[in-house]
C-alpha positions as CSV (number, residue, x, y, z in Angstrom):
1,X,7.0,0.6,-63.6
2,X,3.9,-0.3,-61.6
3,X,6.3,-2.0,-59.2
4,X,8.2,0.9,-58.9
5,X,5.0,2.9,-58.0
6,X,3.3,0.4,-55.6
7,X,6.9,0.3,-53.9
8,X,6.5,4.3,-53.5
9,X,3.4,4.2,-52.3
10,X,4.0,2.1,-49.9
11,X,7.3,4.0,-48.5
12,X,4.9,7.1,-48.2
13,X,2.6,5.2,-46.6
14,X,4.7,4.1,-43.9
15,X,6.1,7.4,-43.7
16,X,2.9,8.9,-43.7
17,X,2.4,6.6,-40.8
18,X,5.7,7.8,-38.7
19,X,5.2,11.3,-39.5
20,X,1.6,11.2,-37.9
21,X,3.0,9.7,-34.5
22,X,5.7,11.5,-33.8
23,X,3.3,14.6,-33.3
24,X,1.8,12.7,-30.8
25,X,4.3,11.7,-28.7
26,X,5.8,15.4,-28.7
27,X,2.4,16.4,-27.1
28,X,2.4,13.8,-24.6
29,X,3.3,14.9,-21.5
30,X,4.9,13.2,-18.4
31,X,4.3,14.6,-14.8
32,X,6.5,13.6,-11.9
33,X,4.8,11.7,-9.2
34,X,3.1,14.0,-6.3
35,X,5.3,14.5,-3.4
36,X,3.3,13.9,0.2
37,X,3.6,17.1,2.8
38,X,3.4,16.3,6.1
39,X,2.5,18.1,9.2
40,X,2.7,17.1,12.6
41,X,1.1,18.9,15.6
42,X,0.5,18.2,19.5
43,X,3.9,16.3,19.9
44,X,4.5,15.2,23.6
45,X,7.0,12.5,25.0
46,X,5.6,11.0,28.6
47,X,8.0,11.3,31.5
48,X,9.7,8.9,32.4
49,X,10.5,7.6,36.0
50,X,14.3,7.7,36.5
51,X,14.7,3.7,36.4
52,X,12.6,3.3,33.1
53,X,14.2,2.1,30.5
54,X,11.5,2.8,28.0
55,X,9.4,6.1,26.9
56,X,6.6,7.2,24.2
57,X,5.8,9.3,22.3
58,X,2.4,10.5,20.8
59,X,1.3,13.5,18.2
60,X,-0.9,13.6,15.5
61,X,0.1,13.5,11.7
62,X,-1.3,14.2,8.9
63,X,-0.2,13.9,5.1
64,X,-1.6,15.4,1.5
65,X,-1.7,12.2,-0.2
66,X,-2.9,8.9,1.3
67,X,0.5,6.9,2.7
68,X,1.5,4.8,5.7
69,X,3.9,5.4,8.3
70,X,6.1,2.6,8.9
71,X,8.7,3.5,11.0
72,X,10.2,5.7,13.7
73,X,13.7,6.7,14.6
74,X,15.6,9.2,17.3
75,X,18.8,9.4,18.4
76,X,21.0,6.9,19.7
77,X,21.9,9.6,22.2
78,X,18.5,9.1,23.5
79,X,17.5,5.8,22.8
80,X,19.0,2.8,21.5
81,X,15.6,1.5,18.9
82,X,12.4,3.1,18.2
83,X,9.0,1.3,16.9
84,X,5.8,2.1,16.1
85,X,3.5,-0.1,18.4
86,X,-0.3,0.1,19.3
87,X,-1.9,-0.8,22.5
88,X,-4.2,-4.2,22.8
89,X,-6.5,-5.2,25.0
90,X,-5.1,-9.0,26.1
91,X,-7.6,-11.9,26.3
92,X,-7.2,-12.2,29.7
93,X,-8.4,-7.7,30.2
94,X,-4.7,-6.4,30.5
95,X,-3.6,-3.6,28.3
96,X,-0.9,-4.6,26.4
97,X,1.4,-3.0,23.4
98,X,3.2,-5.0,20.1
99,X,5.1,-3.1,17.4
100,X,3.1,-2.7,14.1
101,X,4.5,-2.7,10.4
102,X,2.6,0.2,9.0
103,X,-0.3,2.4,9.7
104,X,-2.5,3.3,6.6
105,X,-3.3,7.0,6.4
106,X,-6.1,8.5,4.7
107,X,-5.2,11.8,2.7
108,X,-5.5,15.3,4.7
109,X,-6.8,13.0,7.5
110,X,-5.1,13.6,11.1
111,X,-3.6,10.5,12.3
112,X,-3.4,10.6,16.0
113,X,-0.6,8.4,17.9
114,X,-2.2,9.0,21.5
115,X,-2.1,7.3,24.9
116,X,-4.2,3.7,24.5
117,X,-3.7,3.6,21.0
118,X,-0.7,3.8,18.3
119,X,2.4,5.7,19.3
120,X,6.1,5.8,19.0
121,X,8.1,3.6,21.8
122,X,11.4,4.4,22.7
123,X,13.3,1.3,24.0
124,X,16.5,1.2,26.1
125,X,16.6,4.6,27.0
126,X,20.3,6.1,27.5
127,X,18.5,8.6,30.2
128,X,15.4,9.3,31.7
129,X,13.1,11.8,29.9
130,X,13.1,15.0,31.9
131,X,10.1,17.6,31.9
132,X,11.1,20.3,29.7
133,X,13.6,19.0,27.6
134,X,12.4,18.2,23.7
135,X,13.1,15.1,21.7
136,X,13.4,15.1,18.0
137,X,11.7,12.1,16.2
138,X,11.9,11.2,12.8
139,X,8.9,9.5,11.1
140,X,9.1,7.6,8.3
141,X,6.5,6.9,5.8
142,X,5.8,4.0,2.7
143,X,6.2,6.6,0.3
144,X,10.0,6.9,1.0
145,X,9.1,10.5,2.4
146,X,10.1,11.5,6.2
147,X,9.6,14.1,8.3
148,X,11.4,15.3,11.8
149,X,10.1,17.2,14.8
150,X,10.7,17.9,18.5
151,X,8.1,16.6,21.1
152,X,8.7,18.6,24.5
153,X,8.5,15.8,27.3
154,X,5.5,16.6,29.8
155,X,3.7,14.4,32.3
156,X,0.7,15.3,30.1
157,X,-1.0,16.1,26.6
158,X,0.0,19.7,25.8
C-alpha cells in the first residue's frame, strides 16, 4: 500500500512538474529579427571621358539598424564589375584607391561614399558615362538586405 502511494505521489509530482511548464512556454513569445531600412540620398556618378574605362560613384546611405555594406553591383549593360573601394594616401604622397570588404555603419548614421574617400567603382565600362543619363546601383549589405537606386551622372556633386 505505501508503495502504491509513494508511487502516486510521485507521478503527480512529475505531473505537477509538466503542468507548471507548459504555461510558461505558451507565454513565451518569439519576435522575428528586425529588418534594416535603408535610404540613400545625393547619388551622383562622375563623368567619364570617352576613353575611360572606369567610373564612380558616390551618395550617402544610411540604415535603421547598425550593418555594413559589402558590396556593390550594376548592370553588365553598363559595367562589367563593381567594388566598393576607398581612396589612400600612398607612402610615397599619391592618392591612390583599393577595393574594401565591408564598411561598418552605425545605426541612423549617414554614411557618405564621396570623392577622396569610400565610393562605388565601376570597372570596364561598356560606354562612357554621359551627363544626364542615370545609373541604377544596387548596394548590398552584411545583413543579407539590399537596396537599389539611380545616380544621375554629373561632372559634379548635385
Amino acid at each position: 500500500n505505501r508503495a502504491r502511494q509513494s508511487n502516486r505521489s510521485s507521478r503527480r509530482a512529475r505531473t505537477s512538474r509538466c503542468s507548471d511548464a507548459r504555461p510558461q512556454a505558451r507565454h513565451q513569445r518569439w519576435s522575428a529579427p528586425e529588418t534594416a531600412t535603408y535610404t540613400v540620398d545625393s547619388a551622383w556618378a562622375r563623368v567619364s571621358p570617352m576613353e575611360a574605362t572606369m567610373g564612380a560613384v558616390y551618395l550617402n546611405v544610411a540604415s535603421t539598424l547598425d550593418d555594413a555594406l559589402v558590396g556593390a553591383s550594376v548592370s553588365t549593360e553598363i559595367a562589367a564589375m563593381t567594388q566598393v573601394h576607398e581612396t589612400l594616401m600612398n607612402a610615397d604622397g599619391t592618392m591612390g584607391m583599393q577595393e574594401i570588404a565591408s564598411v561598418p555603419m552605425t545605426a541612423n548614421t549617414p554614411l557618405a561614399l564621396a570623392p577622396g574617400g569610400y565610393h562605388v567603382m565601376l570597372l570596364d565600362l561598356i560606354a562612357p558615362l554621359e551627363i544626364g543619363t542615370t545609373v541604377s546601383v544596387t548596394l548590398t549589405f552584411a545583413s543579407g538586405g539590399t537596396t537599389t537606386f539611380d545616380a544621375i551622372v554629373s561632372e559634379e556633386a548635385p
